[in-house]
GUFI-587969 format. One record per residue (C-alpha): x, y, z; residue in three letters. Coordinates in nm, 2 decimals. Example, Ala and Ser with C-alpha at 12.3 -4.5 7.8 and 13.67 -1.06 7.14 Angstrom:
{px:1.23&py:-0.45&pz:0.78&pake:ALA}
{px:1.37&py:-0.11&pz:0.71&pake:SER}
This chain:
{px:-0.69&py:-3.33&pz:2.65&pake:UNK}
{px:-0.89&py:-3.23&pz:3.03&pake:UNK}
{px:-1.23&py:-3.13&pz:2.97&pake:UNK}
{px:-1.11&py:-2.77&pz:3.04&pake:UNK}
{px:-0.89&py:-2.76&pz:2.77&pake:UNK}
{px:-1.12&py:-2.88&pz:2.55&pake:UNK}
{px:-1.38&py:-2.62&pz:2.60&pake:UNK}
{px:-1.14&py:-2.36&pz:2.58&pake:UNK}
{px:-1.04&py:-2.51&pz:2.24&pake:UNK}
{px:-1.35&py:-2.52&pz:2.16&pake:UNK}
{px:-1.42&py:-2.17&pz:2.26&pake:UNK}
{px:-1.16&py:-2.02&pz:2.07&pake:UNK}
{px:-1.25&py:-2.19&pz:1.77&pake:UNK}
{px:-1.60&py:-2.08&pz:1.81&pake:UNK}
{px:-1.45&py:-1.72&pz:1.86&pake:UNK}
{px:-1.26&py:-1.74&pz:1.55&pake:UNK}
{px:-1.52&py:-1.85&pz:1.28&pake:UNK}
{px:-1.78&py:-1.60&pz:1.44&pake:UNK}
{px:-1.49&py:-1.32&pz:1.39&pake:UNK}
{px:-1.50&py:-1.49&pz:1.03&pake:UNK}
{px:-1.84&py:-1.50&pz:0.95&pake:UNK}
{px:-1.87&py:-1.13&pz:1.09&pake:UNK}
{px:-1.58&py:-0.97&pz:0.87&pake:UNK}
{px:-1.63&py:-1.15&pz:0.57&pake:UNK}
{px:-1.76&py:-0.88&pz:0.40&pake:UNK}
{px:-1.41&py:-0.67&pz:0.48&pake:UNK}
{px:-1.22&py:-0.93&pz:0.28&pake:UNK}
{px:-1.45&py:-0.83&pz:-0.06&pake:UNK}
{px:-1.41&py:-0.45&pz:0.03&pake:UNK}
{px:-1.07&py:-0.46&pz:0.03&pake:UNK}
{px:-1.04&py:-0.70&pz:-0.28&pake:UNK}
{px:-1.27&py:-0.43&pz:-0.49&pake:UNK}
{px:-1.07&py:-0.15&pz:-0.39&pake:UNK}
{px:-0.71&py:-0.35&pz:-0.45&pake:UNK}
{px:-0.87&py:-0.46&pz:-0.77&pake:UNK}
{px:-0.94&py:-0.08&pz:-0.87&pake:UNK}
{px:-0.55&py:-0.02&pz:-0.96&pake:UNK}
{px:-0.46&py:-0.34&pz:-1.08&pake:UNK}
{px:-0.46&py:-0.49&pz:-1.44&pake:UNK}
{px:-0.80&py:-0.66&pz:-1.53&pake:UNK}
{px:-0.64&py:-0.95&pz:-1.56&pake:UNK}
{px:-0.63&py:-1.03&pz:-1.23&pake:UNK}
{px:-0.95&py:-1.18&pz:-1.13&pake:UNK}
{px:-1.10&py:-1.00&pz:-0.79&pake:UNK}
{px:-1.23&py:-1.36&pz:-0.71&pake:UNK}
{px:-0.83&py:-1.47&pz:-0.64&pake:UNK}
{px:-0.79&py:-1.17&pz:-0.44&pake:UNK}
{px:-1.08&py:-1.30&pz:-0.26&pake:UNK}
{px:-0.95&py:-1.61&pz:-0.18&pake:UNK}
{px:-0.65&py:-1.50&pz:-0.07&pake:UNK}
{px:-0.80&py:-1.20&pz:0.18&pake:UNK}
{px:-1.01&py:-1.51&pz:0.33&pake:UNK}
{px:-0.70&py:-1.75&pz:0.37&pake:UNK}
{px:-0.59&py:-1.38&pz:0.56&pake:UNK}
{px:-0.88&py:-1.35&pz:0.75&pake:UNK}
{px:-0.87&py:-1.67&pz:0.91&pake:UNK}
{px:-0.50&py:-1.66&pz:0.96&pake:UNK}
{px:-0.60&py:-1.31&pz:1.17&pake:UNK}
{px:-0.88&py:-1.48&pz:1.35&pake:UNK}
{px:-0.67&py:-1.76&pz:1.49&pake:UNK}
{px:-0.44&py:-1.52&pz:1.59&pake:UNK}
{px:-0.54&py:-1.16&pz:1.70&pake:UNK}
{px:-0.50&py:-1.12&pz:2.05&pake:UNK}
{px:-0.74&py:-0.81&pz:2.20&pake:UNK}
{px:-0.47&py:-0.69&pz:2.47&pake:UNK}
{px:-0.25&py:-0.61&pz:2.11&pake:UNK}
{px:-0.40&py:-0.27&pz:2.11&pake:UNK}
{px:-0.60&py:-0.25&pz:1.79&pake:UNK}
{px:-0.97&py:-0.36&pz:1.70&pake:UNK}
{px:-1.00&py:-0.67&pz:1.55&pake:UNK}
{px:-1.09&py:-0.46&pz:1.18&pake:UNK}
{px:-0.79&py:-0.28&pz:1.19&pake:UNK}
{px:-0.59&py:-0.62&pz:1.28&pake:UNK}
{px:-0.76&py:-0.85&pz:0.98&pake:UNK}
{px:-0.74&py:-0.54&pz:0.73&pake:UNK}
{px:-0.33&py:-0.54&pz:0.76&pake:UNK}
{px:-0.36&py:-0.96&pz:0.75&pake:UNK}
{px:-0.60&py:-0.98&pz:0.45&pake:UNK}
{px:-0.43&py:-0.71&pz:0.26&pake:UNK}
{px:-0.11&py:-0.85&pz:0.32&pake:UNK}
{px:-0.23&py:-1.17&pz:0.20&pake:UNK}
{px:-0.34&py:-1.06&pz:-0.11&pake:UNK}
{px:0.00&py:-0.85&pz:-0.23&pake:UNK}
{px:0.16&py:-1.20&pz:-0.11&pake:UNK}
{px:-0.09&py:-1.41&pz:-0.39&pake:UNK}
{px:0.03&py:-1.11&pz:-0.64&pake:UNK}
{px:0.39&py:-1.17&pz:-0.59&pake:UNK}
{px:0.36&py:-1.54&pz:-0.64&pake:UNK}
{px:0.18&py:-1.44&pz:-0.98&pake:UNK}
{px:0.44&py:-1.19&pz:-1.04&pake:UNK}
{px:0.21&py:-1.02&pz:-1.31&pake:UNK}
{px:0.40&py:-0.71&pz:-1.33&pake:UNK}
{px:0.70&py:-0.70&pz:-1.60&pake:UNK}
{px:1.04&py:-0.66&pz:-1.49&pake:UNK}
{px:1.07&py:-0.35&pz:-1.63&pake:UNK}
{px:0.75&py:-0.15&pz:-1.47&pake:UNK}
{px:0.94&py:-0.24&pz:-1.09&pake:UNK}
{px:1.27&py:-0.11&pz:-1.26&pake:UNK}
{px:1.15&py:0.20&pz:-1.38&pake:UNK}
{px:0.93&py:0.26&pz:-1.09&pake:UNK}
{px:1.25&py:0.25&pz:-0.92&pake:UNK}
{px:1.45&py:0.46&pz:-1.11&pake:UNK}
{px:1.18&py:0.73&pz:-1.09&pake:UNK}
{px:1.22&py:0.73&pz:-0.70&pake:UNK}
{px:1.58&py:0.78&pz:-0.76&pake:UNK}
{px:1.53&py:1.06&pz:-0.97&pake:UNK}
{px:1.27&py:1.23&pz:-0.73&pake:UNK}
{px:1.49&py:1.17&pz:-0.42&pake:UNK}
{px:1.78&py:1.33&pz:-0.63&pake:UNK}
{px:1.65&py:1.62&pz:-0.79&pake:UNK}
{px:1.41&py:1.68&pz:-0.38&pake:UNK}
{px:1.77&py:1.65&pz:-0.19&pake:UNK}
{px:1.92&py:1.93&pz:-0.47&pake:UNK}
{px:1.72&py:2.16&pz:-0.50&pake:UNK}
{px:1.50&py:2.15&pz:-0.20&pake:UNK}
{px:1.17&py:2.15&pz:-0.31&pake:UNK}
{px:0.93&py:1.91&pz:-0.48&pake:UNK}
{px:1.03&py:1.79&pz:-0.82&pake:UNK}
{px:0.85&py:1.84&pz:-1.09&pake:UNK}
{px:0.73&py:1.64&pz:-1.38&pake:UNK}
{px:0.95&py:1.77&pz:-1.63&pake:UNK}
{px:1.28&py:1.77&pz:-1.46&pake:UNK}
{px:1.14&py:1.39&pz:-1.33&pake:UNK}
{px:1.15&py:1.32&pz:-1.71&pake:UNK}
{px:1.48&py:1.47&pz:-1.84&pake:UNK}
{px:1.63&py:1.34&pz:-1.54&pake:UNK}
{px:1.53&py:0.99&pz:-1.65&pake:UNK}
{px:1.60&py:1.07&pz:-2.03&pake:UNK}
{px:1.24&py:1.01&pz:-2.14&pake:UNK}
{px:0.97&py:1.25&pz:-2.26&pake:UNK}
{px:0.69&py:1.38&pz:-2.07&pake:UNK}
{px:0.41&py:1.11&pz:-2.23&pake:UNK}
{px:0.67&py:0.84&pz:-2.16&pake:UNK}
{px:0.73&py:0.96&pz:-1.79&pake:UNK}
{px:0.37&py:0.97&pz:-1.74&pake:UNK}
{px:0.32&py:0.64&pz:-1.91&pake:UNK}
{px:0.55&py:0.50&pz:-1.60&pake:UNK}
{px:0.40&py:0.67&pz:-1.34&pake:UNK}
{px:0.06&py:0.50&pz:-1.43&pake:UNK}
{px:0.22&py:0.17&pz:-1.47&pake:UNK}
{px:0.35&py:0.27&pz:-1.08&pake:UNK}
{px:0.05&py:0.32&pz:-0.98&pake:UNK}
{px:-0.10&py:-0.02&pz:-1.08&pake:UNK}
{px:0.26&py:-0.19&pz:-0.95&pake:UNK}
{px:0.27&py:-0.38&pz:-0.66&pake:UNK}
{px:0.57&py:-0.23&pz:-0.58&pake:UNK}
{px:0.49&py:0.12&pz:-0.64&pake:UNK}
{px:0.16&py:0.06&pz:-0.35&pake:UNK}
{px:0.14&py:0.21&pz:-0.05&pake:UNK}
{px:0.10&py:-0.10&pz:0.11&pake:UNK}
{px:0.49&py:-0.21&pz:-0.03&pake:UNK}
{px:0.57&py:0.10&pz:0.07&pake:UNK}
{px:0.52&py:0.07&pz:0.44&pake:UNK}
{px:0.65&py:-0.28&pz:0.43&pake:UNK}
{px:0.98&py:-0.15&pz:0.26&pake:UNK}
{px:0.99&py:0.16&pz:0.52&pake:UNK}
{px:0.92&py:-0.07&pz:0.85&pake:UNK}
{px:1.30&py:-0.21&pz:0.86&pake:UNK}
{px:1.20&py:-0.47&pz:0.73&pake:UNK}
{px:1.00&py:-0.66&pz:0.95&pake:UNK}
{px:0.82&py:-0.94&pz:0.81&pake:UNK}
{px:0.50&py:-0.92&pz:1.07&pake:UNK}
{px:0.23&py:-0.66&pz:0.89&pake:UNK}
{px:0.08&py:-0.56&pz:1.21&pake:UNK}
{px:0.38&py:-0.47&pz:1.36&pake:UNK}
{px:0.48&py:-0.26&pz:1.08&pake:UNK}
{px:0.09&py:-0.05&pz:1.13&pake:UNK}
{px:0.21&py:-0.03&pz:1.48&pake:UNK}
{px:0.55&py:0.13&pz:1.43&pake:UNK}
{px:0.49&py:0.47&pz:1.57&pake:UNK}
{px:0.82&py:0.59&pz:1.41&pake:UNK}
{px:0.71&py:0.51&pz:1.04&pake:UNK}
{px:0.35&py:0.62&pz:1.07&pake:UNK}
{px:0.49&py:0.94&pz:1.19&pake:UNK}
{px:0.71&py:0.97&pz:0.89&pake:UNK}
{px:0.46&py:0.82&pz:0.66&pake:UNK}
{px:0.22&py:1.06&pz:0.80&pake:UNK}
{px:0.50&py:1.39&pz:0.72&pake:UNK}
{px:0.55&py:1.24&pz:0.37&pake:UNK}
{px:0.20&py:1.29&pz:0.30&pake:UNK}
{px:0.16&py:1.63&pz:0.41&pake:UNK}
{px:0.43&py:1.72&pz:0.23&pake:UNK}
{px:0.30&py:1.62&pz:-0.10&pake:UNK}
{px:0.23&py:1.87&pz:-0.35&pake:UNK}
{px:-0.14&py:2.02&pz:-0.31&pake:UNK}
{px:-0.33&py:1.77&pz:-0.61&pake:UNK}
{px:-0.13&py:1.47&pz:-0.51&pake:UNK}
{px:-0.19&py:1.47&pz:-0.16&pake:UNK}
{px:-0.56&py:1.55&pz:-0.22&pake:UNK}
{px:-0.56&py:1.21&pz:-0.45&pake:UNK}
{px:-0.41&py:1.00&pz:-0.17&pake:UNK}
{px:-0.65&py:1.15&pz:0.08&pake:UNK}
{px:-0.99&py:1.10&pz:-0.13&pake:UNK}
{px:-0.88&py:0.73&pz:-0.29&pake:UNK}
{px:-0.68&py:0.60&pz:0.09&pake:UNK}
{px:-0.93&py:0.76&pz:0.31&pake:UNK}
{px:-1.23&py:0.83&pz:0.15&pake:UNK}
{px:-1.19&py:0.53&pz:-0.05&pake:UNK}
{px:-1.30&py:0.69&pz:-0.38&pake:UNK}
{px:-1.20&py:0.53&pz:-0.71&pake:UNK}
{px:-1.01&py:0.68&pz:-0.98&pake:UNK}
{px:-1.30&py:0.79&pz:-1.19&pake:UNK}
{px:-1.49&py:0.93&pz:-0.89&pake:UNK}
{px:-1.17&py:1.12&pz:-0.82&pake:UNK}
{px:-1.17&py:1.28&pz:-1.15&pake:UNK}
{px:-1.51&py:1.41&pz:-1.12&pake:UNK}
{px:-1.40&py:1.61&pz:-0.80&pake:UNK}
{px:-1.08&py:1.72&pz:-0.96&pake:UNK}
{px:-1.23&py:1.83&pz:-1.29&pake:UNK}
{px:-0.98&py:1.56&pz:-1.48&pake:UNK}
{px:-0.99&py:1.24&pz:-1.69&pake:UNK}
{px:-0.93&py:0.92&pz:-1.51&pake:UNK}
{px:-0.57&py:0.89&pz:-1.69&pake:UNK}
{px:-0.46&py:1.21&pz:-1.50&pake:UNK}
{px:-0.56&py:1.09&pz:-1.16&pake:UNK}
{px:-0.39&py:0.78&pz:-1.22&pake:UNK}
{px:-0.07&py:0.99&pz:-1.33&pake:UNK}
{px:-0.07&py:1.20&pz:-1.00&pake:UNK}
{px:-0.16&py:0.87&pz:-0.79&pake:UNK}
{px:0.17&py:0.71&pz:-0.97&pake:UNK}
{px:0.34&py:1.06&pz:-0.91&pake:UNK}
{px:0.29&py:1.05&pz:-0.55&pake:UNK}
{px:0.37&py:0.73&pz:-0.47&pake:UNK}
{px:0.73&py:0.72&pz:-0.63&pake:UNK}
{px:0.74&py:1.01&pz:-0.46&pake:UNK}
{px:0.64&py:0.91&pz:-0.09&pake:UNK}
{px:0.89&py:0.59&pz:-0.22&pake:UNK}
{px:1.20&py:0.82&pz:-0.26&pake:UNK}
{px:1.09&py:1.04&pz:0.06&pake:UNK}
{px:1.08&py:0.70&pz:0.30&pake:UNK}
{px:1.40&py:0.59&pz:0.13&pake:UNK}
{px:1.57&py:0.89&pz:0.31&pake:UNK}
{px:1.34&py:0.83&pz:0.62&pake:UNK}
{px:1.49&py:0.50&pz:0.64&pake:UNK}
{px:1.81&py:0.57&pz:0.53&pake:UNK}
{px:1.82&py:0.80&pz:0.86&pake:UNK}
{px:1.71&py:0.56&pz:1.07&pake:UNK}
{px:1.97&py:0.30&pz:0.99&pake:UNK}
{px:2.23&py:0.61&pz:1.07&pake:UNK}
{px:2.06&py:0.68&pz:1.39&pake:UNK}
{px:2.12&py:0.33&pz:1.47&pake:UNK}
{px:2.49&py:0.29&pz:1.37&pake:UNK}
């Protein structure tokens, strides 16, 4: 290696842990609010570790002329990192991703039918349950990898296997984006205060007026429900293309 080489090597790597040391404190913000939805047994430290193994992987490689801050760039990377280290763990029973899926079924059926948002109680004939039991899987959803937002977007982005290209989709945001506002009025208001606002459950309730248990039903609620409305999203798409 020419001297120039070598300073630029050593430039970059210089680059890279000062992007490290400066976004640290991102990996632990995003591990906290993960860690809100998830079962306690999983330990915020491993989410930790993970989001760091991310953050370096996004420091090494972000590129400025991509188009997005460095922030938004790592945030993708270490969240992405840390759904990976929960699949490997696979904490979440079988039967919470079947039923999470079945419930998106239901939703997209009884939406495409009738034409308007489904409601809870045809959502739980439709599945053969009772109400309790219905809202018993929406809150199991809500703490399913599967069921998150971030899975979500990754199932909706055709599949790519990059994370920032999938936040850079123009396409899916858009539809992402039309999902949302067509949620019903208390479940898009969820979405906006706990994705945007970053509030946690509890806090949610205290603006809503409603136990903890509740929000966590309508957070469940809307994301089988943004699941069954990307399904048709990308369902179109893949006609579009043929």
């Amino acid at each position: 290696m020419n001297a120039a080489s070598a300073y630029s090597s050593a430039r970059a790597t210089g680059d890279a842990d000062r992007l490290v040391l400066q976004h640290a404190e991102l990996v632990k913000r995003i591990a906290y609010h993960l860690a809100g939805r998830l079962p306690p047994s999983v330990e915020v430290d491993d989410l930790i570790q993970a989001g760091m193994l991310g953050l370096l992987e996004a420091a090494s490689n972000y590129a400025a002329n991509r188009g997005a801050s460095f922030e938004t760039y790592a945030g993708i990377r270490i969240r992405g990192a840390m759904i990976d280290a929960l699949r490997k763990l696979d904490w979440a029973p079988r039967s919470v991703h079947r039923k999470a899926r079945a419930v998106a079924a239901v939703v997209q059926e009884i939406e495409r039918r009738t034409g308007r948002d489904a409601r809870d109680v045809e959502i739980a004939e439709g599945m053969g349950v009772g109400l309790d039991e219905y809202h018993s899987i929406v809150q199991d959803a809500a703490s399913c990898r599967l069921a998150s937002l971030d899975d979500a977007t990754a199932a909706a982005a055709a599949g790519s296997e990059d994370p920032f290209a999938e936040a850079a989709d123009e396409r899916f945001r858009t539809a992402l984006s039309r999902a949302i506002e067509g949620l019903p009025e208390r479940e898009r208001l969820v979405m906006s205060l706990y994705y945007s606002d970053g509030l946690n459950l509890k806090e949610i309730g205290a603006v809503l007026k409603v136990t903890e248990s509740r929000v966590c039903q309508l957070h469940g609620q809307a994301l089988v429900r943004l699941k069954a409305r990307l399904a048709d999203w990308r369902d179109s798409g893949v006609s579009e293309q043929a």
